[in-house]
mmJSON file of the N, C-alpha and C atoms, coordinates in Angstrom:
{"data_MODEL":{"atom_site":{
"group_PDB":["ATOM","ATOM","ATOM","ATOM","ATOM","ATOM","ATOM","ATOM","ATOM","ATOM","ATOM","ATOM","ATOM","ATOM","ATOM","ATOM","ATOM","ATOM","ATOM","ATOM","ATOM","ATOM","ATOM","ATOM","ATOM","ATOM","ATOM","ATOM","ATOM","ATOM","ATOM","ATOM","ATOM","ATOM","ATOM","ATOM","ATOM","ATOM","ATOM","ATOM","ATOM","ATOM","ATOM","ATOM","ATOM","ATOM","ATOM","ATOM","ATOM","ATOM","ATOM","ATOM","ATOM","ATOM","ATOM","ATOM","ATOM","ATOM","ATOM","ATOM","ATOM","ATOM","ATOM","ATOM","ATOM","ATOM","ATOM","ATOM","ATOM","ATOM","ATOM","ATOM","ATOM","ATOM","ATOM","ATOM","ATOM","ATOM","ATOM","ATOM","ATOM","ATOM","ATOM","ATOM","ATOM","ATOM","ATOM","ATOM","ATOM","ATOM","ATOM","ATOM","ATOM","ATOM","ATOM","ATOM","ATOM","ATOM","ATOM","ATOM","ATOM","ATOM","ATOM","ATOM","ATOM","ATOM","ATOM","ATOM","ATOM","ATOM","ATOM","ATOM","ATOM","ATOM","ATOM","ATOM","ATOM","ATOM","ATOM","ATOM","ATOM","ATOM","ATOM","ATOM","ATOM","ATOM","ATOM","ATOM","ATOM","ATOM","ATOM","ATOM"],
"id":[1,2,3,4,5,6,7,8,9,10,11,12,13,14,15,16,17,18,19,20,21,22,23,24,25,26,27,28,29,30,31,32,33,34,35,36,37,38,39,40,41,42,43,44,45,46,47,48,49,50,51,52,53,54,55,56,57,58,59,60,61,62,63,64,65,66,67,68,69,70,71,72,73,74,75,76,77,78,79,80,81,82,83,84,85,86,87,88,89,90,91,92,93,94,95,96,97,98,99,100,101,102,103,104,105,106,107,108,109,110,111,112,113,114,115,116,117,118,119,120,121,122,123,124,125,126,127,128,129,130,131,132],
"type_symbol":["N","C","C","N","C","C","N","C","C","N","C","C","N","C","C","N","C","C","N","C","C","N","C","C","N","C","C","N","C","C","N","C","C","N","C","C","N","C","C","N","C","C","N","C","C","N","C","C","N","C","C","N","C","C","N","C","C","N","C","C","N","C","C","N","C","C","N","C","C","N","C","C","N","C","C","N","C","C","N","C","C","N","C","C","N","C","C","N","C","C","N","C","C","N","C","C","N","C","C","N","C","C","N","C","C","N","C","C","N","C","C","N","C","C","N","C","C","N","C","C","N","C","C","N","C","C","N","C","C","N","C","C"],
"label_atom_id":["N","CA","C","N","CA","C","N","CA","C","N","CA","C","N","CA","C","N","CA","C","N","CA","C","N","CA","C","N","CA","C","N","CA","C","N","CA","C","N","CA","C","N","CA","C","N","CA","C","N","CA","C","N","CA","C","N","CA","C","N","CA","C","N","CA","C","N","CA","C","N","CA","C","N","CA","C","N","CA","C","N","CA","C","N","CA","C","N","CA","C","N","CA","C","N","CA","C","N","CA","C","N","CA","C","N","CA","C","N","CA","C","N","CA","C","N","CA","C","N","CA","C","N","CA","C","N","CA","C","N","CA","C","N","CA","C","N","CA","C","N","CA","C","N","CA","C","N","CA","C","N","CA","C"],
"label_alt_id":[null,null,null,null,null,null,null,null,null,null,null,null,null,null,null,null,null,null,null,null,null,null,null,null,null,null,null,null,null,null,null,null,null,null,null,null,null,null,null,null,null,null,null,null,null,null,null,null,null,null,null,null,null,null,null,null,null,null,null,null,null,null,null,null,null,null,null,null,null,null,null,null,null,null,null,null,null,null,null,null,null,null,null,null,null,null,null,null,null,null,null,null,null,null,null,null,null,null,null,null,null,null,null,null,null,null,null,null,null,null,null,null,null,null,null,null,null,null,null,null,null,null,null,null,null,null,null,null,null,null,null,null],
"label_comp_id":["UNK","UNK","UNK","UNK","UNK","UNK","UNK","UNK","UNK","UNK","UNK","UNK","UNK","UNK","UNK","UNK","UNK","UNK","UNK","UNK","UNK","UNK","UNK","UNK","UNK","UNK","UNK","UNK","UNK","UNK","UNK","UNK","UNK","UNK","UNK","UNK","UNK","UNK","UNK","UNK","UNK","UNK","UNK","UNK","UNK","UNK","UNK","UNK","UNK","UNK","UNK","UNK","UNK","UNK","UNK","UNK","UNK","UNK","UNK","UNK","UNK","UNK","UNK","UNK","UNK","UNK","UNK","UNK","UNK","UNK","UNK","UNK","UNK","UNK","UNK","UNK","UNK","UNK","UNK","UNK","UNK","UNK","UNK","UNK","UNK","UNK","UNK","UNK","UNK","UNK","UNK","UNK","UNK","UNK","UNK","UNK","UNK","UNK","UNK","UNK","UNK","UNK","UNK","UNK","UNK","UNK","UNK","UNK","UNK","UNK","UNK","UNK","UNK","UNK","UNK","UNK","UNK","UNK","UNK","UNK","UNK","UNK","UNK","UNK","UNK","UNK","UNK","UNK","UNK","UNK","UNK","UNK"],
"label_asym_id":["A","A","A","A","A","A","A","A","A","A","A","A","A","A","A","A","A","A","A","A","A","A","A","A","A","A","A","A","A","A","A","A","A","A","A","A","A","A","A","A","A","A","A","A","A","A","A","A","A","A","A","A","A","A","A","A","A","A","A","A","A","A","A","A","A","A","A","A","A","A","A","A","A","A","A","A","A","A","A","A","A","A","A","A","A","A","A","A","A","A","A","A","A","A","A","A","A","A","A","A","A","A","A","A","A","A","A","A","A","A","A","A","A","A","A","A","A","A","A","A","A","A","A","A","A","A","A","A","A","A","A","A"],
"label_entity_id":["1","1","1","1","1","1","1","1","1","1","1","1","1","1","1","1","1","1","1","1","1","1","1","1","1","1","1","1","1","1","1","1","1","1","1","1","1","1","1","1","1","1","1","1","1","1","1","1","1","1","1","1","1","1","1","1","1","1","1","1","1","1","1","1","1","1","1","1","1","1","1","1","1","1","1","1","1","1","1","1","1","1","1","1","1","1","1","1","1","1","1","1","1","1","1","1","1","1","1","1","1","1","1","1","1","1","1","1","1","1","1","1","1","1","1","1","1","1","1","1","1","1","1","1","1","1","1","1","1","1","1","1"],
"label_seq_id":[1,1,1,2,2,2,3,3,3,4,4,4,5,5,5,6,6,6,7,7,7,8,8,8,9,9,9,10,10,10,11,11,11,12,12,12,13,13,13,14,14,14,15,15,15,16,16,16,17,17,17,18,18,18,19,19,19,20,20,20,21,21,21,22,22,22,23,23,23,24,24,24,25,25,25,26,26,26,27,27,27,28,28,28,29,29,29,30,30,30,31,31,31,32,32,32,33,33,33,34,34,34,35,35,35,36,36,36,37,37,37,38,38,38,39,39,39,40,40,40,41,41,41,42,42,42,43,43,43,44,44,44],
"pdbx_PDB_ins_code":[null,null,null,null,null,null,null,null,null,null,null,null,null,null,null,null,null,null,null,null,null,null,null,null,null,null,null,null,null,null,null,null,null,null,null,null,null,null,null,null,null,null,null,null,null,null,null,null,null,null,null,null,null,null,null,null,null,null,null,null,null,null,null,null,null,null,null,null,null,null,null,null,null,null,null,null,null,null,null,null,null,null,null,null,null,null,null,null,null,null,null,null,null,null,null,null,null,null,null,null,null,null,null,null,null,null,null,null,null,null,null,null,null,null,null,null,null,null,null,null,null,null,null,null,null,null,null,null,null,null,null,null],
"Cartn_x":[4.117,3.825,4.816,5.222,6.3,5.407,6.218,5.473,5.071,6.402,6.227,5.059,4.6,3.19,2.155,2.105,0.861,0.971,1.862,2.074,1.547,1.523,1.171,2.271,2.207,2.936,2.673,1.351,0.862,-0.476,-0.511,-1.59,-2.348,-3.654,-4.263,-5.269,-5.296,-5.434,-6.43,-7.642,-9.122,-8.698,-9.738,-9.892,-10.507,-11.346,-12.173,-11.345,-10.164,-9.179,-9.015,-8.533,-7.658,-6.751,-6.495,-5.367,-4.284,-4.101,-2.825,-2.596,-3.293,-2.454,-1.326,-1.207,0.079,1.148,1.038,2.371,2.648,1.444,1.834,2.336,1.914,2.377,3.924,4.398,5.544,6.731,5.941,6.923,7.363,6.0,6.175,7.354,7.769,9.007,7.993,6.685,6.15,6.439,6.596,6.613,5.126,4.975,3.971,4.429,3.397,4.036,3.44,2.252,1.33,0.265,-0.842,-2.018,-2.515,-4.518,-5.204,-6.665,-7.111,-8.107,-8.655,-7.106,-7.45,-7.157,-7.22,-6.585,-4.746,-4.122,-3.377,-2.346,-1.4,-0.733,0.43,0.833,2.39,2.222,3.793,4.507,5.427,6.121,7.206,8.266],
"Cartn_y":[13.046,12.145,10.981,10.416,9.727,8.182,7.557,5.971,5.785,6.317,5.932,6.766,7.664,8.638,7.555,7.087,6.308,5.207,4.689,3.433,2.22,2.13,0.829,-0.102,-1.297,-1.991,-2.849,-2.972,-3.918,-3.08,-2.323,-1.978,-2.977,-2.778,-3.579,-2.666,-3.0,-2.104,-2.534,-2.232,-2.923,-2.526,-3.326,-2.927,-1.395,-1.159,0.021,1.362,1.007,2.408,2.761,4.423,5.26,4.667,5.195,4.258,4.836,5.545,6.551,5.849,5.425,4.798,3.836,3.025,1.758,3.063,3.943,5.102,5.439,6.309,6.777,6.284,4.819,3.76,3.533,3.366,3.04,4.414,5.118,6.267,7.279,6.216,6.53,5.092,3.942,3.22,1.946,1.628,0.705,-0.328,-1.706,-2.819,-3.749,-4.124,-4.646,-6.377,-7.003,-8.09,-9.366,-8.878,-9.821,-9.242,-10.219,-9.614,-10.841,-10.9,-12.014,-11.353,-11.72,-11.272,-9.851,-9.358,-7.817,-6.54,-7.568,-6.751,-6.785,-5.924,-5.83,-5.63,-6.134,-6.233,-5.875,-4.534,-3.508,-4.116,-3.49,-3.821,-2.925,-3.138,-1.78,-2.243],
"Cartn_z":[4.401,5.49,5.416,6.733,6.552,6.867,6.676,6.717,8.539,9.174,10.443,11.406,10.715,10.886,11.039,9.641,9.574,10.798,10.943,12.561,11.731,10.345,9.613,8.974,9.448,8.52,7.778,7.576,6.336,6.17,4.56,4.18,3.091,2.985,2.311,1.2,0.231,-1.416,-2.111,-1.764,-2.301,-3.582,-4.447,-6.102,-6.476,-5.438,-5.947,-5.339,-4.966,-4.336,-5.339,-5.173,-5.998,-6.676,-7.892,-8.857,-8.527,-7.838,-7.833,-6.604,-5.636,-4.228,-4.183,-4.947,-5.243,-5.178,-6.333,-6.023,-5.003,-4.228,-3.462,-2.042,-1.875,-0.915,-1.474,-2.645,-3.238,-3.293,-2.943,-2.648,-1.167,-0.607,1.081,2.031,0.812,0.805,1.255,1.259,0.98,-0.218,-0.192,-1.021,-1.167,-2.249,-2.523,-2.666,-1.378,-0.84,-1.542,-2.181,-2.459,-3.25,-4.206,-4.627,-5.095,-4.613,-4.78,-5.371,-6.951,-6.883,-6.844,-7.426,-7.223,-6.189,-4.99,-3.834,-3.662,-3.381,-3.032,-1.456,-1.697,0.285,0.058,0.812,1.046,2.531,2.438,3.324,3.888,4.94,5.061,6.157],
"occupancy":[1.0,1.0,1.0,1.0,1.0,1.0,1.0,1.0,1.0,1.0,1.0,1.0,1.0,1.0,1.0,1.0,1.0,1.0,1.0,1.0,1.0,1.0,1.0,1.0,1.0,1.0,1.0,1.0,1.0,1.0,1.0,1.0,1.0,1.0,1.0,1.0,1.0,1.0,1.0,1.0,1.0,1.0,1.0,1.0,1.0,1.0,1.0,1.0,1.0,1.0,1.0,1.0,1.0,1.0,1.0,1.0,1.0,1.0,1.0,1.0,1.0,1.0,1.0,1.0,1.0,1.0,1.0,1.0,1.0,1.0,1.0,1.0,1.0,1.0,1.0,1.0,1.0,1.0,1.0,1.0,1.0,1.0,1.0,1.0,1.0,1.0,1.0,1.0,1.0,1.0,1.0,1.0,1.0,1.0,1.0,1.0,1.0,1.0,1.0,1.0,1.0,1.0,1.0,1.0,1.0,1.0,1.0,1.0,1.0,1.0,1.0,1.0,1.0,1.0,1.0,1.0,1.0,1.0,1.0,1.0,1.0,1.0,1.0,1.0,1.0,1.0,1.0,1.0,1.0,1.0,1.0,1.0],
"B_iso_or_equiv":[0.0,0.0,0.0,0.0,0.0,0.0,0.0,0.0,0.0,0.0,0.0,0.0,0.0,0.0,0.0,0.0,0.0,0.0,0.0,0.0,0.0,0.0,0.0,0.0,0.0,0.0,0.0,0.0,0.0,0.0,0.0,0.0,0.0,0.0,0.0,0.0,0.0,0.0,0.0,0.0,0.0,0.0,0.0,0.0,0.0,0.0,0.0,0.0,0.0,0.0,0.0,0.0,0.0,0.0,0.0,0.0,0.0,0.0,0.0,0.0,0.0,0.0,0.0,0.0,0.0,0.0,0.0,0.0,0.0,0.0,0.0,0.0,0.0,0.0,0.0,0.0,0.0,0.0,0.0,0.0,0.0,0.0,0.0,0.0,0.0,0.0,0.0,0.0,0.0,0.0,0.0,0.0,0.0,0.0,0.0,0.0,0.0,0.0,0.0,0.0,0.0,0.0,0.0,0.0,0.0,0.0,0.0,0.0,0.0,0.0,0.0,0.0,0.0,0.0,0.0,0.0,0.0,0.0,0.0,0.0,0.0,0.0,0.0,0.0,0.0,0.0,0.0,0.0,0.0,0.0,0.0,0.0],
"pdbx_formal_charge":[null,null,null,null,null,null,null,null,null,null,null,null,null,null,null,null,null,null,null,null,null,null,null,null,null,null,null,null,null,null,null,null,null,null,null,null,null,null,null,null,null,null,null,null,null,null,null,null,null,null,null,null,null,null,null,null,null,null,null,null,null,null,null,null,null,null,null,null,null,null,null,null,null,null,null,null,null,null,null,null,null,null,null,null,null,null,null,null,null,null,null,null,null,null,null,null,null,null,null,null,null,null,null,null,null,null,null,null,null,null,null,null,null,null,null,null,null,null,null,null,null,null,null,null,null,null,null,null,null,null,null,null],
"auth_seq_id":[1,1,1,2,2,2,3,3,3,4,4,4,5,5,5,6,6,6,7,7,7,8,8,8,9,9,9,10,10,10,11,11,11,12,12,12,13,13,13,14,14,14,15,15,15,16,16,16,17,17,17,18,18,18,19,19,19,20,20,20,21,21,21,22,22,22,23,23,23,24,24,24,25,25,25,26,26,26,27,27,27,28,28,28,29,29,29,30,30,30,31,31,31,32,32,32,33,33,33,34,34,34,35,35,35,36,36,36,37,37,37,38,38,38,39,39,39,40,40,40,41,41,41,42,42,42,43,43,43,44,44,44],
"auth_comp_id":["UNK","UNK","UNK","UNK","UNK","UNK","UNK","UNK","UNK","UNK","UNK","UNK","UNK","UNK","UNK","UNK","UNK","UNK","UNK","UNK","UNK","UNK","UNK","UNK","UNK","UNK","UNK","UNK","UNK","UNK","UNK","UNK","UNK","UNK","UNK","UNK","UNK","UNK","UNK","UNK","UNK","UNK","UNK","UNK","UNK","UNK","UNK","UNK","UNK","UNK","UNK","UNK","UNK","UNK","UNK","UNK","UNK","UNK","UNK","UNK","UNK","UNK","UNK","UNK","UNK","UNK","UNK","UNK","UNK","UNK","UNK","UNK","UNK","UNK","UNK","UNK","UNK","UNK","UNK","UNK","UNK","UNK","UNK","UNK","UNK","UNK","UNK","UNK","UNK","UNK","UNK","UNK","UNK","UNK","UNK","UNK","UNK","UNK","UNK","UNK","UNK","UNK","UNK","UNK","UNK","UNK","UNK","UNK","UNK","UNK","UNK","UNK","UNK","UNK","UNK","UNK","UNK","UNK","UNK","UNK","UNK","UNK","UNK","UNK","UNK","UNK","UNK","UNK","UNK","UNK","UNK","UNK"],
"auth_asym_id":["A","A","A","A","A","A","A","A","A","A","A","A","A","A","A","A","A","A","A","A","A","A","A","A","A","A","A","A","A","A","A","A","A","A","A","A","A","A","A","A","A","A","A","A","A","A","A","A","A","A","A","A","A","A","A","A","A","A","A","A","A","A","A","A","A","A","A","A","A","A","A","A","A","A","A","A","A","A","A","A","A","A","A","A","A","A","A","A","A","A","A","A","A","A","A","A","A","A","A","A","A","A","A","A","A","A","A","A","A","A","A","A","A","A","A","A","A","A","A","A","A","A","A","A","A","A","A","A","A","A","A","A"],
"auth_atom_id":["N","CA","C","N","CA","C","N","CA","C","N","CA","C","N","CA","C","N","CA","C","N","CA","C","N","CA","C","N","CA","C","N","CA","C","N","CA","C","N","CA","C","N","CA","C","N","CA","C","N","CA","C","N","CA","C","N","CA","C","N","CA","C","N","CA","C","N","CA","C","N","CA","C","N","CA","C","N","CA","C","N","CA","C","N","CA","C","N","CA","C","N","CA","C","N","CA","C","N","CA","C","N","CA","C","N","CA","C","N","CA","C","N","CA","C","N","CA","C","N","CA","C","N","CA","C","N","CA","C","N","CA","C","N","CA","C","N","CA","C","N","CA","C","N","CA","C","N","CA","C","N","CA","C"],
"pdbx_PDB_model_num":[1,1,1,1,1,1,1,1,1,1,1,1,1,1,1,1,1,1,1,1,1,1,1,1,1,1,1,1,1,1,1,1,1,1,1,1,1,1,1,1,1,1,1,1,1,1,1,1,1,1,1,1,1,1,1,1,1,1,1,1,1,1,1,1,1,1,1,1,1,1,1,1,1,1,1,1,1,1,1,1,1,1,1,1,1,1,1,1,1,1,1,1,1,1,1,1,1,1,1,1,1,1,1,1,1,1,1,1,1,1,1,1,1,1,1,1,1,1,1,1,1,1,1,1,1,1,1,1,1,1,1,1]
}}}
């Protein structure tokens, strides 16, 4: 799946997600823009 599939450009990464998602956002050419408290914010 390509990034431009999803039509997202800022995902947001609760604590209780899959541990494997940061990868797989990081390999769909997502950047991780930010993190507060656990949550996390990609970017693209």
């Amino acid at each position: 799946m390509e990034q431009r599939a999803l039509r997202a450009y800022w995902i947001v990464v609760w604590p209780e997600a899959d541990r494997s998602l940061p990868a797989f956002l990081e390999e769909l050419g997502y950047r991780r823009t930010g993190a507060d408290e656990g949550v996390l914010l990609y970017s693209r």
